[in-house]
KOLTI-253512 format. One record per residue (C-alpha): residue in one letter; residue number from 1; x, y, z. Coordinates in Angstrom, 1 decimal, always signed. Each point is the difference from the previous one (the first is absolute). Example, Ala and Ser with C-alpha at 12.3 -4.5 7.8 and 13.67 -1.06 7.14 Angstrom:
2
(pt A,1,(+12.3,-4.5,+7.8))
(pt S,2,(+1.4,+3.4,-0.7))
This chain:
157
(pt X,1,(+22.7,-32.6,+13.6))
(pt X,2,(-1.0,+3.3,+1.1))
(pt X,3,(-2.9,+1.7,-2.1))
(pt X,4,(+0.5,+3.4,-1.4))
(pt X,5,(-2.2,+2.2,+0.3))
(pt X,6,(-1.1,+1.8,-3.5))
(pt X,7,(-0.5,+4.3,+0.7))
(pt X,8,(-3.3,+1.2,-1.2))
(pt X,9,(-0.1,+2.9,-2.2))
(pt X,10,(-2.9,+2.4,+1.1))
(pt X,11,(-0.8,+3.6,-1.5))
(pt X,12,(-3.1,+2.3,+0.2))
(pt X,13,(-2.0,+1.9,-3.0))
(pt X,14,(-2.3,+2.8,+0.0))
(pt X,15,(-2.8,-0.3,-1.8))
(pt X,16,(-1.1,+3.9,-0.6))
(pt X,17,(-2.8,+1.3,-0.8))
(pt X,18,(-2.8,+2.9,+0.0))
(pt X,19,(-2.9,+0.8,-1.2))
(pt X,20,(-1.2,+3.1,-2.6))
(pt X,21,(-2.7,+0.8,-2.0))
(pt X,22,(+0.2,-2.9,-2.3))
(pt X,23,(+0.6,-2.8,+2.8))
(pt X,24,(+2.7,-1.6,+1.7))
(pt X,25,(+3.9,-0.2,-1.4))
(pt X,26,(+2.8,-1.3,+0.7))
(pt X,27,(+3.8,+1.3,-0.3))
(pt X,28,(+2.5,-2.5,-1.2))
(pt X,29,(+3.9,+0.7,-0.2))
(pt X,30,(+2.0,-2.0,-2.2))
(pt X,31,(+3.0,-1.5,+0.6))
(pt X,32,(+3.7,+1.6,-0.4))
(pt X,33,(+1.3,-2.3,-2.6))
(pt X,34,(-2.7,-1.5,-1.9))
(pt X,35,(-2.5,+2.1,-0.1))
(pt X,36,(-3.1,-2.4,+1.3))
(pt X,37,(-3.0,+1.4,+2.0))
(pt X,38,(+0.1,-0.8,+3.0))
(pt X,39,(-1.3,+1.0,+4.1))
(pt X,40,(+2.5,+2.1,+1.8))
(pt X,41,(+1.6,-2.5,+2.2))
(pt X,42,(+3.0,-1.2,+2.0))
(pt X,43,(+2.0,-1.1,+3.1))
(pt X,44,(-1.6,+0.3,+3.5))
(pt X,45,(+1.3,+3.2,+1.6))
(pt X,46,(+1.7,-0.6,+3.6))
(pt X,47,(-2.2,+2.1,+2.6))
(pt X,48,(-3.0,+0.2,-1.7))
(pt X,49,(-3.3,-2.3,-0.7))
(pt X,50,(-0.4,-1.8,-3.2))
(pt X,51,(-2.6,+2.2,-1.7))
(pt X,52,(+2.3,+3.3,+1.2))
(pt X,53,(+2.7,-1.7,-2.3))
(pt X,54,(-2.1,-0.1,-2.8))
(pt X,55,(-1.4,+3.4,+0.2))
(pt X,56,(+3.9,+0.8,+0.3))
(pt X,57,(+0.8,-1.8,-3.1))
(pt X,58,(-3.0,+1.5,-1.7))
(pt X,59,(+1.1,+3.9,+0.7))
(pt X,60,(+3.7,-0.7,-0.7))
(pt X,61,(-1.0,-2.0,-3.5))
(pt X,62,(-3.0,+2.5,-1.3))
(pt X,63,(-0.2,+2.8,+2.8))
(pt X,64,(-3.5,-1.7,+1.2))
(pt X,65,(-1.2,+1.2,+3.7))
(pt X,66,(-2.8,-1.4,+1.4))
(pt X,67,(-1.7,-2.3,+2.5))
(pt X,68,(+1.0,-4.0,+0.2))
(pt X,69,(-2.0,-2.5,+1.4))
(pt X,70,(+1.6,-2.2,+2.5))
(pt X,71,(-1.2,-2.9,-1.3))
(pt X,72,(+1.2,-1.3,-3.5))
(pt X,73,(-2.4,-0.7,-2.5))
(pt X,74,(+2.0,-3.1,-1.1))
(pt X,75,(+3.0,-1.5,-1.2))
(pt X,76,(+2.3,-0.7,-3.1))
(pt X,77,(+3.3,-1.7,-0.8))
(pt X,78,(+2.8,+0.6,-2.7))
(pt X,79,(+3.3,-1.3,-0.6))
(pt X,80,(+2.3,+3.0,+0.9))
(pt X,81,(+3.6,+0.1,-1.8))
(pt X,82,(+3.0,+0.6,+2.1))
(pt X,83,(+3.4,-0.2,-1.4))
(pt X,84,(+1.1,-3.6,+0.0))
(pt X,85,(-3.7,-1.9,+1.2))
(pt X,86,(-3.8,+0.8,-0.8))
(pt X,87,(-2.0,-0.2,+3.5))
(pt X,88,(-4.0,-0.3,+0.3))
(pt X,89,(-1.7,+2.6,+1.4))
(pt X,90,(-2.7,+0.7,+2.1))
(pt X,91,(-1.9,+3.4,-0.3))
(pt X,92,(-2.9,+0.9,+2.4))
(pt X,93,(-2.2,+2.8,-1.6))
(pt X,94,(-1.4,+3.0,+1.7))
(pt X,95,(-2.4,+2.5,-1.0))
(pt X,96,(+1.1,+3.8,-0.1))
(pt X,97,(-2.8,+2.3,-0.5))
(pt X,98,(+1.4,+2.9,-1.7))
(pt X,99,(+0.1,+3.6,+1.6))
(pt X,100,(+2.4,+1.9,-2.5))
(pt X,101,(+2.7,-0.4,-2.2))
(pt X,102,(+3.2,+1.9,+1.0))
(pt X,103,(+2.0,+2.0,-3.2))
(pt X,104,(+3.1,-1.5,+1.1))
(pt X,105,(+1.1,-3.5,+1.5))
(pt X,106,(+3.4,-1.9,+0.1))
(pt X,107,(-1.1,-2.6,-2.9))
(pt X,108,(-1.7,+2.6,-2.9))
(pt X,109,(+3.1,-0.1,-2.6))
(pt X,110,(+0.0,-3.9,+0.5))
(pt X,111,(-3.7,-0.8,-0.4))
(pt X,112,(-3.1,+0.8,-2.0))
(pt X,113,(-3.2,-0.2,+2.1))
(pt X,114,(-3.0,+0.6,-1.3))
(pt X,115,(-4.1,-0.4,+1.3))
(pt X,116,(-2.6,-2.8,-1.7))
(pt X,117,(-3.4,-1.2,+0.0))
(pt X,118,(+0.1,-3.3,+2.3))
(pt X,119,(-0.1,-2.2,-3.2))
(pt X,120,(+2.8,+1.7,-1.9))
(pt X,121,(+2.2,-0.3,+3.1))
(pt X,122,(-0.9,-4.2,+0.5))
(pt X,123,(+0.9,+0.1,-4.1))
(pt X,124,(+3.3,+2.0,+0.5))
(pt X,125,(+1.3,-2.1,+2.5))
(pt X,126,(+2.3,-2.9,-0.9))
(pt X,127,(-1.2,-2.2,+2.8))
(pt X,128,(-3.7,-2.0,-0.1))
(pt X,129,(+0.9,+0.1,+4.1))
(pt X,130,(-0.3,+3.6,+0.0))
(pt X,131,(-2.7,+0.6,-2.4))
(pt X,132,(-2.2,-2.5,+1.9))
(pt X,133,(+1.1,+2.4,+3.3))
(pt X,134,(-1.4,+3.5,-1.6))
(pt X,135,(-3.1,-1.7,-1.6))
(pt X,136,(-1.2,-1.2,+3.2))
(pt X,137,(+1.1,+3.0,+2.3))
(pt X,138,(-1.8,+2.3,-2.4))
(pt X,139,(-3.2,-2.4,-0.5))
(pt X,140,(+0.1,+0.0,+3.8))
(pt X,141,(+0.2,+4.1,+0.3))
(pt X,142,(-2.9,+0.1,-2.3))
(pt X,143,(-2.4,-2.2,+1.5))
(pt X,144,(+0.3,+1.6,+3.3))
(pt X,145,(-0.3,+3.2,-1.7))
(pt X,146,(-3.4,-1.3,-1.2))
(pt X,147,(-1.1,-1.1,+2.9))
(pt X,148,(+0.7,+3.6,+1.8))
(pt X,149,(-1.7,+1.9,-2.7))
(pt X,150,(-3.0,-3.1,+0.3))
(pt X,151,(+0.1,+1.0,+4.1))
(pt X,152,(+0.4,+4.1,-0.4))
(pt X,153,(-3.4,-0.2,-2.7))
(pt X,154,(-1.5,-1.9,+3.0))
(pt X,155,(+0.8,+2.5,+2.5))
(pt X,156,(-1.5,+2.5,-2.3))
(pt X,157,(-3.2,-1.5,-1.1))
């Protein structure tokens, strides 16, 4: 008996992000029919890397331009909903450090998005999974921030 081979379901997520005067944020979208926070995320985009598809799915979900890392951060699963099954999901995670906001993109009458501290995003999101990802990506971005300001006071002294 032959074995079947089961298809893996794979997106990618942006996790955005800048800094301002009061520290880092993060921009969460939520989702068309329920409402949830969530990352900007979806399918992999024929023709272009992994962390192009989620800036992609970041500027067409809350107008987000910026600069992805190639690298993803992590990972998280859901079960997805399709029309007669529910599938598990794989969803790698890339950062996007925002540049600008654009005033228009193809998603902004479907979506709210809106900026947080680091620990109101983790608290907004439904998913431990992806509260875990931004804690640790932004403890990360802040140590190394401390060490840079650490080596520039060295410099200078």
């Amino acid at each position: 008996m032959a074995k079947t081979k089961k298809k893996k379901f794979r997106q990618v997520a942006a996790l955005p992000y800048r800094l301002n005067g009061a520290g880092y944020e993060v921009v969460l979208v939520t989702t068309r029919v329920s409402g949830r926070w969530i990352l900007p995320k979806g399918w992999p985009i024929k023709g272009q890397r992994d962390n192009e598809a989620a800036a992609t799915e970041a500027f067409e979900e809350a107008g987000l331009v910026g600069r992805s890392r190639r690298t993803a951060l992590g990972r998280f699963t859901y079960a997805k909903k399709f029309e007669r099954r529910t599938e598990k999901v794989v969803v790698d995670v890339y950062p996007l450090e925002i540049v600008e906001q654009r005033r228009q993109w193809r998603e902004k009458d479907e979506r709210e998005v809106k900026a947080f501290s680091p620990i109101e995003a983790a608290a907004k999101v439904a998913e431990p999974a992806i509260a875990n990802l931004i804690l640790n990506f932004f403890a990360s971005l802040e140590k190394a921030d401390r060490t840079i300001a650490v080596s520039a006071e060295a410099t200078l002294a």
